[in-house]
Structure formats: structure tokens, C-alpha cells
C-alpha positions as CSV (number, residue, x, y, z in Angstrom):
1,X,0.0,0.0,0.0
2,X,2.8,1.8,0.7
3,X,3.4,4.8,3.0
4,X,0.8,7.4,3.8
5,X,1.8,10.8,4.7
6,X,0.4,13.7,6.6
7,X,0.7,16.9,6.0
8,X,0.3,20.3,7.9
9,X,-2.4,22.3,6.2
10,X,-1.3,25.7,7.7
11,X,2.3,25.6,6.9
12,X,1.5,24.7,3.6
13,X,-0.4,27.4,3.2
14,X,2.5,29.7,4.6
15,X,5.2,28.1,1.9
16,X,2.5,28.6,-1.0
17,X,2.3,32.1,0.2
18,X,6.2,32.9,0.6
19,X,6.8,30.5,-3.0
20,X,4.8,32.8,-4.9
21,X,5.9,36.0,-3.6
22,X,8.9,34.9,-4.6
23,X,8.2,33.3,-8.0
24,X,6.4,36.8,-8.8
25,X,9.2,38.6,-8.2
26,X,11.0,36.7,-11.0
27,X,7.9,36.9,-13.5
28,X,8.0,40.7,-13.1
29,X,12.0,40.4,-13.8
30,X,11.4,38.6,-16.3
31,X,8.6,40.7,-18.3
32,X,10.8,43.4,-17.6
33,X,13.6,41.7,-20.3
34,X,11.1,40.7,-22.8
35,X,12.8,42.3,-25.9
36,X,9.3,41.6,-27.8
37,X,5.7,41.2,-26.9
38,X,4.3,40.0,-30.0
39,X,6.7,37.0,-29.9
40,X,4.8,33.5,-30.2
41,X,4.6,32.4,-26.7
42,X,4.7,28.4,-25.5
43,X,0.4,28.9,-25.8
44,X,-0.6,28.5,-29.4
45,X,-2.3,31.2,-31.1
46,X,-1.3,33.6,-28.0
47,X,1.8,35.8,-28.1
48,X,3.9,36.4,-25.0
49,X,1.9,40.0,-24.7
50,X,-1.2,38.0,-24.3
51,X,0.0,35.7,-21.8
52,X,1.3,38.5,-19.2
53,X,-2.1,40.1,-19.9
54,X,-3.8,36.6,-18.9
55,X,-2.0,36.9,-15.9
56,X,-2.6,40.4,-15.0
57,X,-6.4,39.2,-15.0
58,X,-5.7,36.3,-12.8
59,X,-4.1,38.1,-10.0
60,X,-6.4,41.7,-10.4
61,X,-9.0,38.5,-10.4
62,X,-8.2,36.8,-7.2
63,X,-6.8,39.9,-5.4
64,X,-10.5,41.8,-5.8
65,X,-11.9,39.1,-4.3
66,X,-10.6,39.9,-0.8
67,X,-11.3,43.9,-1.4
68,X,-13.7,46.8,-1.7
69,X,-13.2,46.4,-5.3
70,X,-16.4,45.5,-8.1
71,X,-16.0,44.0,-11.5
72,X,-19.3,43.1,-13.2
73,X,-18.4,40.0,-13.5
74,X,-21.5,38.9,-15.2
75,X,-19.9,40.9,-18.4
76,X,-16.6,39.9,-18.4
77,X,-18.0,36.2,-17.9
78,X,-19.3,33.7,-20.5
79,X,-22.6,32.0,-19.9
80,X,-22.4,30.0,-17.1
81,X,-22.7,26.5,-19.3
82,X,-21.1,23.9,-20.8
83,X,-18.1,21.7,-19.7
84,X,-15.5,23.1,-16.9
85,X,-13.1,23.0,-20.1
86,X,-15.2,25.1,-22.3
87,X,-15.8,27.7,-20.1
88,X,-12.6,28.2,-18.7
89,X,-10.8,28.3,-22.7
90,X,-13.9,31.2,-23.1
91,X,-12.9,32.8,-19.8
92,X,-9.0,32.7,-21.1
93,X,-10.0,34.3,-24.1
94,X,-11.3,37.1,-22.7
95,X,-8.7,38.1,-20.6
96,X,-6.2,38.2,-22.7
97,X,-8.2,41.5,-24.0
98,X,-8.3,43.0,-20.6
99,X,-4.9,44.9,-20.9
100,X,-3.5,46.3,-24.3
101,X,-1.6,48.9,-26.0
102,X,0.6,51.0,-23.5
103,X,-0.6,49.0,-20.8
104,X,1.5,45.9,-21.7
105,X,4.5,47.4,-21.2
106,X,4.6,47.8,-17.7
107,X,1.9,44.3,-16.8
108,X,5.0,42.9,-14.5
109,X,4.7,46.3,-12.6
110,X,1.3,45.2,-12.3
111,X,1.0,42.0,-11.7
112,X,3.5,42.0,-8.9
113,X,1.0,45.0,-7.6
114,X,-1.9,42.9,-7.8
115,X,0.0,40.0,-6.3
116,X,1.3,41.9,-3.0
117,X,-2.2,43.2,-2.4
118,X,-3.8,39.9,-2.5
119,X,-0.8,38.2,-0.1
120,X,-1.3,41.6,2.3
121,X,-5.4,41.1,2.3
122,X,-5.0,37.7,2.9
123,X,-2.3,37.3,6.0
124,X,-3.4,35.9,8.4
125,X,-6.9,34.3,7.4
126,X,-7.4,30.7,7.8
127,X,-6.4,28.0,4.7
128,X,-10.2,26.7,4.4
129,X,-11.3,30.5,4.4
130,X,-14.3,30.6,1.7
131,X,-13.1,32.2,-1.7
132,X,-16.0,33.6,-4.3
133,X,-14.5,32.6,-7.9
134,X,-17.4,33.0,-10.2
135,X,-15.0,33.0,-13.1
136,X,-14.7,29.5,-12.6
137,X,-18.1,28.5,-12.1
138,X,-21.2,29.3,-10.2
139,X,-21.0,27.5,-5.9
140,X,-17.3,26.5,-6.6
141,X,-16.3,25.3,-3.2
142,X,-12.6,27.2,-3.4
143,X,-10.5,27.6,-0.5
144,X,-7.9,30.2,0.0
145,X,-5.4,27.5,0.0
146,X,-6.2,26.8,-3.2
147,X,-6.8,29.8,-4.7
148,X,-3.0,30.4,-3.6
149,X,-2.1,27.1,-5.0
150,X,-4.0,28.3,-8.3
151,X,-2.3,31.7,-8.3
152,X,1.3,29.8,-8.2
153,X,0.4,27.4,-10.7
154,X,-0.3,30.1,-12.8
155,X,2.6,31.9,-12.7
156,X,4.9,29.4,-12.5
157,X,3.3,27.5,-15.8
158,X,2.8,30.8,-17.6
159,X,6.0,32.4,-17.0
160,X,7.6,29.5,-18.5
161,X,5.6,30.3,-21.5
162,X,6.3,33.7,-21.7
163,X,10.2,32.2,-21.8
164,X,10.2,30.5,-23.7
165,X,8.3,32.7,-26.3
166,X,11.5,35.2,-25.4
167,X,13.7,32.6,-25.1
168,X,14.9,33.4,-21.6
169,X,15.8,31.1,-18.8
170,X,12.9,30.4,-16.1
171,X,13.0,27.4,-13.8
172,X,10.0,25.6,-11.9
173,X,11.9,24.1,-8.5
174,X,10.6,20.6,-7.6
175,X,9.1,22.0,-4.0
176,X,7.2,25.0,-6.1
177,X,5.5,22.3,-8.2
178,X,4.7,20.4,-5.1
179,X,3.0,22.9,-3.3
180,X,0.9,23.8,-6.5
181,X,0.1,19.7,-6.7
182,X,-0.9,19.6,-2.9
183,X,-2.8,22.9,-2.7
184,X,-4.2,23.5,-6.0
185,X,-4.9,19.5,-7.5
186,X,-7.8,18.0,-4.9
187,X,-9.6,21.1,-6.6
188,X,-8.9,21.4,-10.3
189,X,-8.4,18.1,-10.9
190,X,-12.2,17.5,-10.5
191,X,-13.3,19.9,-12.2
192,X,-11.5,18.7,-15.4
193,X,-13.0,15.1,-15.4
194,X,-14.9,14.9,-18.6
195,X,-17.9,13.5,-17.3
196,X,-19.1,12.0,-20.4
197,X,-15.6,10.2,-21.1
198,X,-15.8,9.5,-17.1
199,X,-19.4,7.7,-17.4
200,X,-19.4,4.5,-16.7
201,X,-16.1,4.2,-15.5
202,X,-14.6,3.3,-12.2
203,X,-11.1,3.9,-11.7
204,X,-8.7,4.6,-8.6
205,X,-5.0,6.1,-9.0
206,X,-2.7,6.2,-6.6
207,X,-0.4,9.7,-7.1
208,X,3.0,9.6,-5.1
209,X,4.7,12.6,-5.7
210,X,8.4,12.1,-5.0
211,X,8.6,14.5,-2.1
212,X,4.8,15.1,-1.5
213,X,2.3,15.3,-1.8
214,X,0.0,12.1,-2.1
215,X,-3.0,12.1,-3.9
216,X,-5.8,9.7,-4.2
217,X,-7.6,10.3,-7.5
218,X,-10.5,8.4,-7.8
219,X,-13.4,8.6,-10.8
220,X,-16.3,6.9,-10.5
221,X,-19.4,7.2,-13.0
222,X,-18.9,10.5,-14.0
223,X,-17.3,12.1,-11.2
224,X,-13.9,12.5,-9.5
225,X,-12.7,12.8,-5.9
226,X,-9.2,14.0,-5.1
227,X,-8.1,13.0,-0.9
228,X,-4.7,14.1,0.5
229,X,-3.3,11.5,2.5
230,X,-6.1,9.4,2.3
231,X,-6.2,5.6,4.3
232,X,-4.6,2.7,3.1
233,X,-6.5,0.9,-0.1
234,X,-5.9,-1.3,-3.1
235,X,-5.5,1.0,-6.2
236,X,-6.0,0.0,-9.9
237,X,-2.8,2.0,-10.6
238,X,0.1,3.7,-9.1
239,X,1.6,6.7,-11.0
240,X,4.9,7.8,-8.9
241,X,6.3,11.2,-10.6
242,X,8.8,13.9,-10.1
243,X,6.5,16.8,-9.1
244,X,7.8,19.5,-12.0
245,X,7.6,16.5,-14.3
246,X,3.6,15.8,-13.1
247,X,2.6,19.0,-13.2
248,X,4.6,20.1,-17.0
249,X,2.4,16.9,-17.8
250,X,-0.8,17.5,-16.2
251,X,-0.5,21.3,-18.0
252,X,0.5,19.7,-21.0
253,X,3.7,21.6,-21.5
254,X,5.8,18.1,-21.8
255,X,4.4,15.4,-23.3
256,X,4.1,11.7,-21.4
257,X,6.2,9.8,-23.1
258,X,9.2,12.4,-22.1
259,X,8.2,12.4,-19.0
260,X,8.2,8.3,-18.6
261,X,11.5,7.9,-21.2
262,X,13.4,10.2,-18.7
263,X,12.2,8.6,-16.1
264,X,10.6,11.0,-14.3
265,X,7.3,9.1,-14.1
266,X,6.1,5.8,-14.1
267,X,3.7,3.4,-13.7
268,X,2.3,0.6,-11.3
269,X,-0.1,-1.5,-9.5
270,X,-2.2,-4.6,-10.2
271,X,-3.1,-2.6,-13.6
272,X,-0.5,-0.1,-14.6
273,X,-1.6,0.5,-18.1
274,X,-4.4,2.4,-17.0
275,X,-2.2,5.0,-16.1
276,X,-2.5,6.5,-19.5
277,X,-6.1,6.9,-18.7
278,X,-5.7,9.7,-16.1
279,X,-4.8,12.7,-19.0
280,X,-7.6,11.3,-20.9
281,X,-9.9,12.1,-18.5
282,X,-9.4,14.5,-16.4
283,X,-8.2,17.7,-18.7
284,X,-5.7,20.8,-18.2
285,X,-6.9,24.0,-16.6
């Protein structure tokens, strides 16, 4: 079965919070040295201008949240229909053409703004506090754990597009990718099943993240669960990864077979072909 871990919600929560003060700091550097915003970015069809103005609306998004700030979000917002997937591409596409012109040249500036005033509203309140995120659906039950966890996952992920559209260096460190697996994952993950793919199916995964955290990801006719830490049963399959590795996958930003050829993940369990299965159904953010 093998060994399962516990982990303590609150400091998590404080290493989230200090990991992505620090990993904006480096996005706002490196905006700063873009030498060219309509470069391609690692996101097709969007240029590396788009993608800092993507993430200008996430952190303005999450940071209003916590203030005396109003955006009509009804809108900004698509419909509130269709699959998870549909609605968050719609939601993307429109923030790319929140911020344009002038105000692209200084988004770092901004974005590390936004980010401080969210951390400063924030300090202090409980993990499990309630967070209102209506661009991701109407009820969401999102914690300000893993809305933090979301913000890092963001940033980390899209400043590596951003560099590599500029081709400058940016590095995801293994215990940044493991605090965006343990904080932001038992949410998203969910919310990505394709429920008519998932229909009929019953399937359990065992995650190990080298490191932490561990994950038990189970779908079962049409839904998804996702349990830190959760007690001792038999699994159909057991997918041990590297966490950067796992989460370049789960965003697809490396494909699979890399990941397994390197050796950075693999698979096991009384069925360890159905390890394949797990990107098939449950889709990127």
C-alpha cells in the first residue's frame, strides 16, 4: 500500500504564500527583459503579450476578491454553461483583451501590484477560508489554499511560457510544483473530469509525488474525488512522478512519453496501463 503521509495544512499554506511571492518577483524580472511582446509564446495562437495580460487578469481577479473592489463579472463572464473545459478556454480568451496597448509594457509592474495586495489582504486568514471565484463557475467550493495554490500554478506555468516565447531562462523548482500539486490539484483536478468520457467508469490512481504530496484520485461514473493523505486501499494504478515533471504533464507543457523515457514518471499497480487513462480524462486548466 505503501506509506501514507500527513501533512500540515497551515504551513503549507505559509510556503504557498512565501513560493509565490517569490516566483512573482522573478515573472515581473522577467517581463521586464522581454525584448518583444508579439513573440509567439509556449500557448498557441497567443503571443507572449497575451499571456502576461492573462495573468494580469488572474491576480487583479483573485486579489478583488478579498477587497472593496467591483467587476461586473457577469460581463466579463461567459454564460455560465457547458463543460469546466469550455468555459474556462472562453474565460481565457477574454482576458487576454483586458490589458492592451501602452498598458502591456509595464503588466510585470502590475502583476507584482496585484499579487502583493492579495498576499497583504489575505495574511493571516485561515487555509479553508471561503473564496468567491465565479469566473470558474457558479457555488465553486474554493479555499484560500487553493486559490493560492492556483495563483502559483499560474505563474509558475505561464512564465515558463512567456520564456520560452522570449527565449529566456525560467526554472519551476521541484518544492514549487509540489505545493501547487498539494494545494491546488484536490480542486482542479475534479473539475477537469470529462464526465461523459468519465461515465461508466470506475477507476482509482494512486499519485506519489516524490517529495509530496499524495493524492488519491478516484473517478467513478462521471465524477472525480481528489483525498490528501487518504487511508490505506488497493488501487487500480500507481503513478509515482517527479513533481515539475507531473505538473509540465498535467498542463501539458511536456508530453508523457518524455516524462516516462526520462524517467521521471512511471507506472504501477495490479493494472499499470491504465495509467495512461488519467490525462484522458481528467483535462488541463
Amino acid at each position: 500500500m505503501g506509506i501514507v503521509t500527513t501533512f500540515d495544512a497551515v504551513a503549507e499554506h505559509e510556503r504557498t504564500r512565501v513560493a509565490l511571492r517569490a516566483v512573482v518577483l522573478r515573472l515581473v524580472r522577467l517581463l521586464r527583459d522581454v525584448p518583444d511582446l508579439e513573440a509567439a509564446s509556449g500557448v498557441p495562437v497567443w503571443t507572449v503579450g497575451d499571456v502576461g495580460a492573462h495573468l494580469a487578469g488572474v491576480h487583479v481577479a483573485y486579489s478583488t476578491g478579498f477587497t472593496d473592489e467591483t467587476l461586473e463579472w457577469d460581463a466579463l463572464l461567459p454564460p455560465d454553461s457547458g463543460s469546466f473545459s469550455e468555459r474556462i478556454a472562453a474565460v481565457n480568451a477574454t482576458s487576454i483583451g483586458l490589458f492592451g496597448g501602452e498598458e502591456r509594457t509595464r503588466i510585470g509592474e502590475f502583476i507584482g501590484e496585484r499579487s502583493e495586495m492579495f498576499l497583504r489582504v489575505t495574511e493571516g486568514l485561515a487555509p479553508d477560508s471561503p473564496v468567491n471565484a465565479p469566473w470558474l463557475g457558479k457555488d465553486l467550493p474554493l479555499t484560500l489554499a487553493g486559490a493560492t495554490g492556483l495563483m502559483l500554478s499560474e505563474s509558475l506555468v505561464h512564465g515558463l511560457d512567456i520564456a520560452r516565447g522570449a527565449g529566456l531562462p525560467w526554472t519551476i523548482g521541484p518544492d514549487e510544483a509540489s505545493l501547487v500539486l498539494g494545494q491546488a490539484m484536490p480542486t482542479m483536478m475534479p473539475l477537469g473530469l470529462d464526465a461523459e468520457k468519465a461515465r461508466g467508469v470506475s477507476i482509482s490512481f494512486d499519485l506519489a509525488v516524490k517529495g509530496g504530496p499524495r493524492l488519491a484520485v478516484v473517478v467513478e461514473n462521471g465524477a472525480a474525488t481528489v483525498t490528501r493523505d487518504a487511508p490505506p486501499r488497493t488501487y487500480d494504478c500507481r503513478i509515482t512522478a517527479e513533481p515539475v515533471a507531473f505538473l509540465l504533464v498535467s498542463f501539458r507543457r511536456m508530453p508523457v512519453w518524455k516524462a516516462i523515457a526520462y524517467g521521471r514518471m512511471r507506472a504501477g499497480g495490479r493494472r499499470p496501463w491504465l495509467a495512461m487513462r488519467l490525462g484522458d480524462l481528467i483535462g488541463s486548466p
